[in-house]
TIRO-229560 format. One line per field, with one value per residue (C-alpha): residue in three letters; chain; x, y, z. Coordinates in steps of 0.1 Angstrom, whole numbers, plus 5000, padded with zeros to 4 digits. Last residue first. Layout:
residues N
residuo: c(Ala | ...)
cadena: c(A | ...)
x: c(X | ...)
y: c(Y | ...)
z: c(Z | ...)
end
This chain:
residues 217
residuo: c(Unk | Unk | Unk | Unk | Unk | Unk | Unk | Unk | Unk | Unk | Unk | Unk | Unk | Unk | Unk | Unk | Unk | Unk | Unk | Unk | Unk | Unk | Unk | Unk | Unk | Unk | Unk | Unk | Unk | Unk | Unk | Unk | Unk | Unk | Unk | Unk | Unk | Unk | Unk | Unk | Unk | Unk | Unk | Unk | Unk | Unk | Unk | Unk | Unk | Unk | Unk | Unk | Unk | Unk | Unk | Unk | Unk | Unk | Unk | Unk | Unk | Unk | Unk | Unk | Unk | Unk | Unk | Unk | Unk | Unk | Unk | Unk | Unk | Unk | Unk | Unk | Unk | Unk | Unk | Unk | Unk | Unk | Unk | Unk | Unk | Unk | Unk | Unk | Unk | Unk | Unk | Unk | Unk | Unk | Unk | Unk | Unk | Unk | Unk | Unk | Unk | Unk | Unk | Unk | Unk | Unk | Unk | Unk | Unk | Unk | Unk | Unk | Unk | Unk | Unk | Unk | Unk | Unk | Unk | Unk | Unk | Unk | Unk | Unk | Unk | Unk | Unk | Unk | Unk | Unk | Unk | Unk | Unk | Unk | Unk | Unk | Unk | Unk | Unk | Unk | Unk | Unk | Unk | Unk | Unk | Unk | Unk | Unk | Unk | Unk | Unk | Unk | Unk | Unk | Unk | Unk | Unk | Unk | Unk | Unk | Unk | Unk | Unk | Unk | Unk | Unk | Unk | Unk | Unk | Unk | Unk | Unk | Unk | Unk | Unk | Unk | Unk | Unk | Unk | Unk | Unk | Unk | Unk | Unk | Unk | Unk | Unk | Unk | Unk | Unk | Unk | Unk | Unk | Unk | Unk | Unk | Unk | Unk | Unk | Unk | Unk | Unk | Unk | Unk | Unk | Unk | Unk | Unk | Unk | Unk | Unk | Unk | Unk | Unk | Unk | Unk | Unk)
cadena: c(A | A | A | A | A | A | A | A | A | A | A | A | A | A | A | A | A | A | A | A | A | A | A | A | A | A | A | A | A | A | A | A | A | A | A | A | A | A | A | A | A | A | A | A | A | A | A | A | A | A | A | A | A | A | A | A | A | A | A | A | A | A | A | A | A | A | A | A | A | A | A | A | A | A | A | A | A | A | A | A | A | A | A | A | A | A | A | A | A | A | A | A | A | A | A | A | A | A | A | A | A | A | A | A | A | A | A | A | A | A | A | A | A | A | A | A | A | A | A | A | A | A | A | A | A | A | A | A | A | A | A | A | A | A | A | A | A | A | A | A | A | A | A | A | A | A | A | A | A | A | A | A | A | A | A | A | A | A | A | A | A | A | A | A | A | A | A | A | A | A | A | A | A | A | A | A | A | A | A | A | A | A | A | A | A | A | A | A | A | A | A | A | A | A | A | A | A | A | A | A | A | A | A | A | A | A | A | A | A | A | A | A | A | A | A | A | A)
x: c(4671 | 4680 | 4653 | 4627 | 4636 | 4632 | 4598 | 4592 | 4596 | 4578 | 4548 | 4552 | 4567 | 4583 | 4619 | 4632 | 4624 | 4642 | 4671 | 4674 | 4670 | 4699 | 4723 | 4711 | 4720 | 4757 | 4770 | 4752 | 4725 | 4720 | 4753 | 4743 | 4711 | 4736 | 4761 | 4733 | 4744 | 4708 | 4687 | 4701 | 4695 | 4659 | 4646 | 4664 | 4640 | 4610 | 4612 | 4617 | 4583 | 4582 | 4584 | 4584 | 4562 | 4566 | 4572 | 4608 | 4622 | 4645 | 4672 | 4648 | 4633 | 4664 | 4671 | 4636 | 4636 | 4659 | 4634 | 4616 | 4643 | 4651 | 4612 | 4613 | 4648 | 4633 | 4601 | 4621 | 4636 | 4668 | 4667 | 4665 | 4637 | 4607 | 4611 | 4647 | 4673 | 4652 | 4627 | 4590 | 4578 | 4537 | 4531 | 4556 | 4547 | 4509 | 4523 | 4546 | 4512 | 4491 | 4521 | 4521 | 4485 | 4491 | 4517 | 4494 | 4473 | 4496 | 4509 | 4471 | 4467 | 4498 | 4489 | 4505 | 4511 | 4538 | 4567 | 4535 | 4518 | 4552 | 4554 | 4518 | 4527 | 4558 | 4537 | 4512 | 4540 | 4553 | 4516 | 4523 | 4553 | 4535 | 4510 | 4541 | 4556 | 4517 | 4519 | 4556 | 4549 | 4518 | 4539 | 4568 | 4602 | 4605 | 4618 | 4653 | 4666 | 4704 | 4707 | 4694 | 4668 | 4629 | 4643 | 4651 | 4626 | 4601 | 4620 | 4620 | 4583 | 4578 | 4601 | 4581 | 4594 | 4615 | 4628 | 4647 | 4682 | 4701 | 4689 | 4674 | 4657 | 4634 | 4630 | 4619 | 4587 | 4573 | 4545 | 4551 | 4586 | 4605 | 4595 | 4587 | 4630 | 4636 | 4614 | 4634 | 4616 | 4624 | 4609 | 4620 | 4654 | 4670 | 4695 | 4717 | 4729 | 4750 | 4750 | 4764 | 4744 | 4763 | 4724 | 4721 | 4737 | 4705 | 4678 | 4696 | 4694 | 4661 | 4648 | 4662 | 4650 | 4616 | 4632 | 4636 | 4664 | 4686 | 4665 | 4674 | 4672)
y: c(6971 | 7001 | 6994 | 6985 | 7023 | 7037 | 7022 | 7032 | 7068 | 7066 | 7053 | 7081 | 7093 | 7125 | 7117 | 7098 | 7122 | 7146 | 7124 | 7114 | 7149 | 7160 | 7133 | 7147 | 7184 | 7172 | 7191 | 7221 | 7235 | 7260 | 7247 | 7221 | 7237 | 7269 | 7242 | 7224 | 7187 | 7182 | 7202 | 7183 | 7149 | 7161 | 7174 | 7139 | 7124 | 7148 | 7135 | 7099 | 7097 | 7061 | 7056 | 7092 | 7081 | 7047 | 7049 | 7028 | 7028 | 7042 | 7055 | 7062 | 7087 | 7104 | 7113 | 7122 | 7152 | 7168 | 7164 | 7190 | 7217 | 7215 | 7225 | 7261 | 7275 | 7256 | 7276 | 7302 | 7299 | 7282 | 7286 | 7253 | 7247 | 7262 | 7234 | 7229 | 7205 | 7209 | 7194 | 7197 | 7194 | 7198 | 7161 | 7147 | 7176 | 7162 | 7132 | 7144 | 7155 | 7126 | 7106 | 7130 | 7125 | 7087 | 7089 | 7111 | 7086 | 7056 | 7075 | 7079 | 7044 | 7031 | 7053 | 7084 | 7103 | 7131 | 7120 | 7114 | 7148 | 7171 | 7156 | 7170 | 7205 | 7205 | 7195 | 7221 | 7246 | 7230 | 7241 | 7277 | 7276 | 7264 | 7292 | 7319 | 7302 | 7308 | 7343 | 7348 | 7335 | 7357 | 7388 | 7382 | 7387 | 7355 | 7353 | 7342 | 7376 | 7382 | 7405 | 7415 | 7441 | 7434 | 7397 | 7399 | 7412 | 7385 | 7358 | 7376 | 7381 | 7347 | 7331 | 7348 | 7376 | 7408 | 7432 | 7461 | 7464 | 7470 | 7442 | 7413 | 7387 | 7363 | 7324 | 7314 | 7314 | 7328 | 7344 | 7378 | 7373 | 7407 | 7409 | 7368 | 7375 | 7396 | 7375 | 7341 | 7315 | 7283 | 7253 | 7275 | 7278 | 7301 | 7296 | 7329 | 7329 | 7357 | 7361 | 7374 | 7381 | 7360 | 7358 | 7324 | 7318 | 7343 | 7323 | 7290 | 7305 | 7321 | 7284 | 7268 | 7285 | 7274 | 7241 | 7241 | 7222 | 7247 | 7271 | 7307 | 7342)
z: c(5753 | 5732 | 5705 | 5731 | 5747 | 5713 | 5704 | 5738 | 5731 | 5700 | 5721 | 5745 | 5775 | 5761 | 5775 | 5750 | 5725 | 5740 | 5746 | 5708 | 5699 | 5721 | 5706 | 5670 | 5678 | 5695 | 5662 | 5668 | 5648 | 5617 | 5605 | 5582 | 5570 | 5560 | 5543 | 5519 | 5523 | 5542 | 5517 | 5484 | 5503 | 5515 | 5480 | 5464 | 5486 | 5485 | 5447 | 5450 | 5475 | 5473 | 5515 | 5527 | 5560 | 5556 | 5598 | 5589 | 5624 | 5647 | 5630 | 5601 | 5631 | 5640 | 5601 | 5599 | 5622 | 5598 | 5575 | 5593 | 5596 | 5562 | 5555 | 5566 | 5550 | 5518 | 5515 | 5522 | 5486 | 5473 | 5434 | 5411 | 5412 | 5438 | 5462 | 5460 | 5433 | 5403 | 5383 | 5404 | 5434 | 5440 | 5438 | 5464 | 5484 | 5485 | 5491 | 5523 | 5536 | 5533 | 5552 | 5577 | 5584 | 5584 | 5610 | 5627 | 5631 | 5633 | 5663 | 5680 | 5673 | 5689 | 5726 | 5738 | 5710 | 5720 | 5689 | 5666 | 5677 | 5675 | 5642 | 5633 | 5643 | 5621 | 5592 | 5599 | 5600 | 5567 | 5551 | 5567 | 5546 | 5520 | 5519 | 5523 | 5489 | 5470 | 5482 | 5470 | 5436 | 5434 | 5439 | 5416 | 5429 | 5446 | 5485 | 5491 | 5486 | 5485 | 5506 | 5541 | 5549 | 5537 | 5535 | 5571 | 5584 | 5561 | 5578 | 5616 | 5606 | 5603 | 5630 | 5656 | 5676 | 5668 | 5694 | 5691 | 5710 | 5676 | 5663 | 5688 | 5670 | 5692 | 5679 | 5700 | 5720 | 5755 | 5735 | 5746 | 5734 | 5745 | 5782 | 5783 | 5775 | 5808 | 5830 | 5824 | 5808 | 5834 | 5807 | 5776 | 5790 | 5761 | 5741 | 5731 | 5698 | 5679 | 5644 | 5612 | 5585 | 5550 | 5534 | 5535 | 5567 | 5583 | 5565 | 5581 | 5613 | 5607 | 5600 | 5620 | 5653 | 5644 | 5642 | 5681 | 5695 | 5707 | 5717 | 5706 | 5713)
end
């Protein structure tokens, strides 16, 4: 069960590309949840992972269900590896939550707050990468199914405006190039993906959406 925008949704998409699974997506109203999927999300949220009629919800355990069942492994085989990669996946969570705060902040200084949050963030990424092409080197992780989705947010923002968000940050750069030609991120949403962004966004009644609205005037 999908939606087509969400990046929760992403994520086990790109997970599921990764490991050759094949798929079938359904996208789900999330503002007229039909009965029959609040039955299997008690949440109300996607993603939902339907195999062989049983239900799993939340992107995290479909991630981990996936690993525990699909080759090849995107998760580490050392123990502590894998802790510290599901602590920066909660840590891209957090970024996620703060970019739903910029694109719903309602006045300029609630944006520039959350602007600066995000900011604080993306440094403390810039200091945590290393040498090589994804967040743990050179392998593709989980880490990376998680944070494609975010800087895929970015490429409607820079159409919008330099925030200085990932101004000097040469390593999440090159992070975000190598994540954006990769060919599961590229198919994990639909071509007309950035079009429906720009509407959402439009829509939410803020100060980014009048940023956009000055832009189109």
């Amino acid at each position: 069960m999908s939606h087509a925008l969400c990046p929760y949704v992403q994520r086990a998409a790109i997970s599921m590309l990764e490991k050759g699974v094949s798929f079938e997506r359904t996208d789900i109203d999330l503002a007229k949840k039909p009965e029959w999927f609040l039955a299997i999300s008690p949440l109300g949220k996607t993603p939902v992972l339907l195999d062989n009629q049983q239900a799993i919800f939340e992107s995290t355990a479909i991630l981990e269900y996936l690993e525990d069942t699909q080759s090849p492994p995107l998760h580490s085989k050392a123990a502590i590896t894998r802790a510290q990669h599901r602590g920066w996946i909660e840590f891209g969570s957090s970024i996620l939550n703060d970019i739903a705060g910029l694109y719903n902040a309602q006045t300029e200084d609630a944006f520039d707050q959350k602007t600066a949050a995000l900011e604080a963030k993306f440094a403390q990424l810039e200091r945590q990468l290393g040498e090589g092409a994804f967040f743990a080197g050179n392998a593709f992780t989980l880490v990376d199914t998680v944070f494609a989705p975010i800087f895929r947010y970015f490429d409607t923002f820079d159409e919008i405006a330099d925030f200085g968000i990932l101004l000097g940050k040469e390593k999440v750069a090159a992070w975000r190039k190598e994540l954006a030609a990769r060919p599961s991120v590229k198919q994990a949403v639909s071509a007309n993906y950035p079009s429906l962004l720009r509407v959402f966004l439009l829509n939410r009644n803020s100060h980014l959406s009048q940023l956009m609205k000055r832009q189109l005037s």
